[in-house]
C-alpha positions in Angstrom: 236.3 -144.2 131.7 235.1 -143.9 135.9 233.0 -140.7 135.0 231.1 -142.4 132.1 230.7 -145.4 134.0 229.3 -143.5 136.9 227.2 -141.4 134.4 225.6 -144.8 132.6 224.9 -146.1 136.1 223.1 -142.9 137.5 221.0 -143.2 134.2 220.2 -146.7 134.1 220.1 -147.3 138.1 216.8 -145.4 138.9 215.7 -147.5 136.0 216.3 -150.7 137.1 214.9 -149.4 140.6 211.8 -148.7 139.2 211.6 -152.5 137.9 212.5 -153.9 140.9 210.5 -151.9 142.9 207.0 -152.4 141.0 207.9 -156.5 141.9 208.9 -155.9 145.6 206.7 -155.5 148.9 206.2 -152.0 149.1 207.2 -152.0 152.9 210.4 -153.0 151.8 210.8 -150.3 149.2 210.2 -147.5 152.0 212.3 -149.4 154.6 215.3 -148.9 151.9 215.8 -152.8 151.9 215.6 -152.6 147.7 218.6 -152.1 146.1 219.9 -154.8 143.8 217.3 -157.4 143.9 213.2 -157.3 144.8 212.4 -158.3 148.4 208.6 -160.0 149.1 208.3 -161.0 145.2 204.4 -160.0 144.3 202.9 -159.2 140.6 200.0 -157.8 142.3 200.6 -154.5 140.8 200.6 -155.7 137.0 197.5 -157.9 137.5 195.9 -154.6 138.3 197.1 -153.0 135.7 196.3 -155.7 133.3 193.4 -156.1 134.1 191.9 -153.1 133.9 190.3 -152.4 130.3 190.9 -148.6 130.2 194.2 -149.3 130.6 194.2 -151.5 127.2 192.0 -148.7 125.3 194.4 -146.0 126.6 197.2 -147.9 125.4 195.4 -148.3 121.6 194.6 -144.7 121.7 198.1 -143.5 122.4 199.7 -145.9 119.9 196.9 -144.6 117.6 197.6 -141.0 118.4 201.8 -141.8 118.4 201.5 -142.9 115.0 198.8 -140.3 113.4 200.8 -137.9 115.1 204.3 -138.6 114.4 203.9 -139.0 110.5 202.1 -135.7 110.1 205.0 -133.7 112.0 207.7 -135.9 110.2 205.7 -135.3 106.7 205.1 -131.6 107.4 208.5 -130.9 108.8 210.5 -132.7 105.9 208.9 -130.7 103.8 208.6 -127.6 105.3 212.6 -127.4 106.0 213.2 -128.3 102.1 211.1 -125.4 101.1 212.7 -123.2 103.8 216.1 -124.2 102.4 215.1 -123.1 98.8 216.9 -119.9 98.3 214.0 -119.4 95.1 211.1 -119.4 97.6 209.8 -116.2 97.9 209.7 -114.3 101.0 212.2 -117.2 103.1 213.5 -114.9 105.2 210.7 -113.6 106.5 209.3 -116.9 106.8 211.8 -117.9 108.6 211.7 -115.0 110.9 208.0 -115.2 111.7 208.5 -118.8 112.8 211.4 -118.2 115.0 208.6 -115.5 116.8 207.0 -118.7 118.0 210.1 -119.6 119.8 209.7 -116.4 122.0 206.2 -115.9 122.3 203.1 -117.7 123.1 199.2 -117.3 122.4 198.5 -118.9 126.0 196.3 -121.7 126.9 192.7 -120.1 126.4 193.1 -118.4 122.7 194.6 -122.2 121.6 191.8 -123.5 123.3 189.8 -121.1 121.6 191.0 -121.7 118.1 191.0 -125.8 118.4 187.2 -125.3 119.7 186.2 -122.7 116.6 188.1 -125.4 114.4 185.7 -128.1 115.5 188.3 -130.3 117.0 187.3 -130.7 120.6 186.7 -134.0 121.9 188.6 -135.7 118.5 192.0 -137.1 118.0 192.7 -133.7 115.6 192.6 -131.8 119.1 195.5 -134.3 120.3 197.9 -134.3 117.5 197.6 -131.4 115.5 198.5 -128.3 117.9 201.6 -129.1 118.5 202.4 -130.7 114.8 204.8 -128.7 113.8 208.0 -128.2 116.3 210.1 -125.1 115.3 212.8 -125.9 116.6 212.9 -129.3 114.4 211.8 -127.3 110.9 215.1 -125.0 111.7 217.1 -128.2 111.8 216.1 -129.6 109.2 216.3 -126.4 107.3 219.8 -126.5 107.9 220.0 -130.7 107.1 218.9 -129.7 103.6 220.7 -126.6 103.0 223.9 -128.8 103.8 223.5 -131.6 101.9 221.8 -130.5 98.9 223.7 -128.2 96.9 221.8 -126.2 94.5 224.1 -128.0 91.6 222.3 -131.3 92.8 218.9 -129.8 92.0 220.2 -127.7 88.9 221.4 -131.4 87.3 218.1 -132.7 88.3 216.0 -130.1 86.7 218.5 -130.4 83.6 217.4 -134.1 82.9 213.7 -132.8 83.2 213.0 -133.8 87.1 210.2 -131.2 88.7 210.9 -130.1 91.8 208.0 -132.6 93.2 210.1 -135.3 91.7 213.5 -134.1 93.2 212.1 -133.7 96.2 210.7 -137.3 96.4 213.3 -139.2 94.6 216.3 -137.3 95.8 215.7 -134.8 98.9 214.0 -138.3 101.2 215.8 -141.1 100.1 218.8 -138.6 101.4 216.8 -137.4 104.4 217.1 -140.9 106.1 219.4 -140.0 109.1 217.0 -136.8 109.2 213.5 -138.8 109.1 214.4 -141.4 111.8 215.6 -138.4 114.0 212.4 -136.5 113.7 210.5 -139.8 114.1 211.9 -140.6 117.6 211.6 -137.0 118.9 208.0 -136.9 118.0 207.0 -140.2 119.0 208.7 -140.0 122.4 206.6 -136.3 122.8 203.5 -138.1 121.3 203.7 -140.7 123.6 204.6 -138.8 126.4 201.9 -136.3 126.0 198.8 -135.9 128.1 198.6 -132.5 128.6 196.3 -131.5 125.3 194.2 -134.9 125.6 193.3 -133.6 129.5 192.6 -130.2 127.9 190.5 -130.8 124.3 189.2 -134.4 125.5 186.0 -134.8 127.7 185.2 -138.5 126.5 187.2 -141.2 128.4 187.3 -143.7 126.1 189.4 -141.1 123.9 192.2 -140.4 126.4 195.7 -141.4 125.8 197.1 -144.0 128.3 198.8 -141.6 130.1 196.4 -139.5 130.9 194.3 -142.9 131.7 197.4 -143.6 134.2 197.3 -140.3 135.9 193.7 -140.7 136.3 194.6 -144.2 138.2 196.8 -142.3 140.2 194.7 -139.7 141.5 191.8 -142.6 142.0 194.3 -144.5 144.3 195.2 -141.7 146.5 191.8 -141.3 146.9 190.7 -144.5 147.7 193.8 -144.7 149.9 192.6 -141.9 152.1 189.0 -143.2 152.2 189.9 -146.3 153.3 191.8 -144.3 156.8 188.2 -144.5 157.9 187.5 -148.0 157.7 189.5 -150.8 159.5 193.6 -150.2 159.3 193.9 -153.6 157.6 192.0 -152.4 154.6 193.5 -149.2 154.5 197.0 -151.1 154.4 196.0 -153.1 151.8 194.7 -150.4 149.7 197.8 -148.4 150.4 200.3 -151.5 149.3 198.0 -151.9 146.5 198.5 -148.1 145.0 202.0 -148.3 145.7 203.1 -151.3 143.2 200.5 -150.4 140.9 202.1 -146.8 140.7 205.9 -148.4 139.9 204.2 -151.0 137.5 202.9 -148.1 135.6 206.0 -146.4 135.2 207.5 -149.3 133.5 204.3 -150.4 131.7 204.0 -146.8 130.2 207.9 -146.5 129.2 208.5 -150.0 127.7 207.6 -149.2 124.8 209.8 -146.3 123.9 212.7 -147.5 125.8 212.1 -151.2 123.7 212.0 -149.1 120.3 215.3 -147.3 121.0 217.8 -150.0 120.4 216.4 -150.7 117.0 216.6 -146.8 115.9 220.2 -145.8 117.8 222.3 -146.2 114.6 220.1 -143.2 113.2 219.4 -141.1 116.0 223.1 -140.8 116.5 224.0 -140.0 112.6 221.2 -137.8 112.8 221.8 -135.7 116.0 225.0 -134.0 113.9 222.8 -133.1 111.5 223.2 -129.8 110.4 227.5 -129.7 112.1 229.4 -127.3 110.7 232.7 -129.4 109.1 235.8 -127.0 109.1 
C-alpha cells in the first residue's frame, strides 16, 4: 500500500507542480518557494496564451488532425489484424513476417520524405496523419485479439446461415472488438496529439501546423525575445523573462488537458483492453 501510494504521488506530483507553477510568480518557482500551493497568484501566462490566435488555429488543426488520424489507424488496424488472423488468407505468414521487418528496420528520414513528396502530400493534412497510420506493433495485437476471441466455429456458424465474410466482420468481429477499438483509439489519439514531429517536417504553411508544433514555435520565440531584451534596460528584460516563464508552464497544461480530461471517461476500456491478447492457462 506505501509503494503504490508513493508511486501515484511521484506521477501525479510533477503534475500538479506544473499547475501550480503556470499560476505562481516565477521568482518563486526558481527560489523553490512552490510546493503545495502557488505563491504571487498571476494568470498572465494564460492571457497570453489565450490570446494569441495561432494558438486557437493550432489547437483546431490538432483536434482536426487527432480525429482524421485516429479513425484511419483504428479502421485500418481493425481490419488489418482480422485479416491477419484468417488462417484462409493467402500468404499470412509471410505477411506477417514482412511487417514485423518494419519493427527492425527503417527507410530513414529523407526516402520518407521522399515518398510523401512524390505522393503529393507535402504541405497537406495527408503528410501529417498518414505516415505513421498504421502502428505494427498495434496490428500484431490485434491480430492476436481476434485470433483469441473468434474461433473459426464462430465464423463457420456465420457463414452456415448465409453471412459473407463482409457481414461477419461487421456484425460480429466489431461489435466484439469493443475493448480492442477504445484501446487503439487512446493510443493513437494520445500519439496524434502528441505529434509534431512530421507536421515540422512535411508542413511549410503555418496556418496548417498542429498546436504543438505552434507551441514549440512560442517557445523558441520567447527565448529569443528574452535574450534580445538583455540589451535593452534590465526591467524589460525581467519582464520579458517572467513573461516566457508562465507562459511556458501554461502551455504544458493547456496542451495536455485535453488528453488527460478524456482519460477518465475511456479507463474502464483501456484497462479491459490492455489484456487483450493474455494467454489464460
Amino acid at each position: 500500500m506505501v509503494l503504490l501510494s508513493a508511486a501515484c504521488l511521484a506521477i501525479i506530483y510533477p503534475l500538479y507542480f506544473i499547475l501550480i507553477a503556470s499560476v505562481s510568480d516565477p521568482a518563486a518557482v526558481a527560489g523553490g518557494r512552490v510546493w503545495l500551493r502557488p505563491e504571487g497568484l498571476t494568470f498572465d501566462g494564460y492571457a497570453r496564451i489565450m490570446s494569441d490566435p495561432a494558438i486557437w488555429q493550432g489547437f483546431g488543426n490538432s483536434v482536426l488532425y487527432t480525429a482524421v488520424g485516429t479513425a484511419i489507424s483504428v479502421a485500418i488496424i481493425v481490419a488489418g489484424g482480422y485479416a491477419l488472423s484468417r488462417k484462409d488468407l493467402p500468404a499470412r505468414r509471410t505477411i506477417t513476417f514482412l511487417l514485423v521487418i518494419t519493427l527492425f528496420f527503417d527507410g530513414g528520414m529523407i526516402p520518407r520524405y521522399l515518398v510523401v513528396q512524390e505522393l503529393g502530400l507535402l504541405n497537406t493534412m495527408w503528410a501529417v496523419v498518414l505516415p505513421g497510420a498504421v502502428g505494427v506493433w498495434n496490428l500484431i495485437i490485434a491480430k492476436s485479439f481476434f485470433q483469441v476471441t473468434m474461433p473459426d466455429e464462430l465464423r463457420e456458424a456465420a457463414q452456415l446461415d448465409g453471412a459473407s465474410d463482409f457481414r461477419f466482420f461487421f456484425t460480429v468481429a466489431v461489435p466484439l472488438a469493443k475493448s480492442l477499438i477504445v484501446l487503439m483509439t487512446m493510443i493513437h489519439m494520445v500519439a496524434n496529439w502528441n505529434a509534431f514531429f512530421d507536421a515540422l517536417i512535411y508542413l511549410n504553411d503555418a496556418s496548417k501546423y498542429p498546436l504543438q508544433l505552434v507551441l514549440r514555435n512560442i517557445l523558441i520565440q520567447s527565448d529569443i525575445s528574452s535574450t534580445g531584451a538583455m540589451s535593452g534596460d534590465l526591467a524589460s528584460y525581467a519582464e520579458t523573462a517572467r513573461v516566457a516563464e508562465l507562459v511556458k508552464y501554461g502551455m504544458i497544461v493547456f496542451s495536455t488537458f485535453p488528453i488527460l480530461a478524456a482519460v477518465p471517461f475511456l479507463q474502464k476500456h483501456f484497462t479491459k483492453g490492455a489484456m487483450l491478447g493474455a494467454v489464460k492457462n
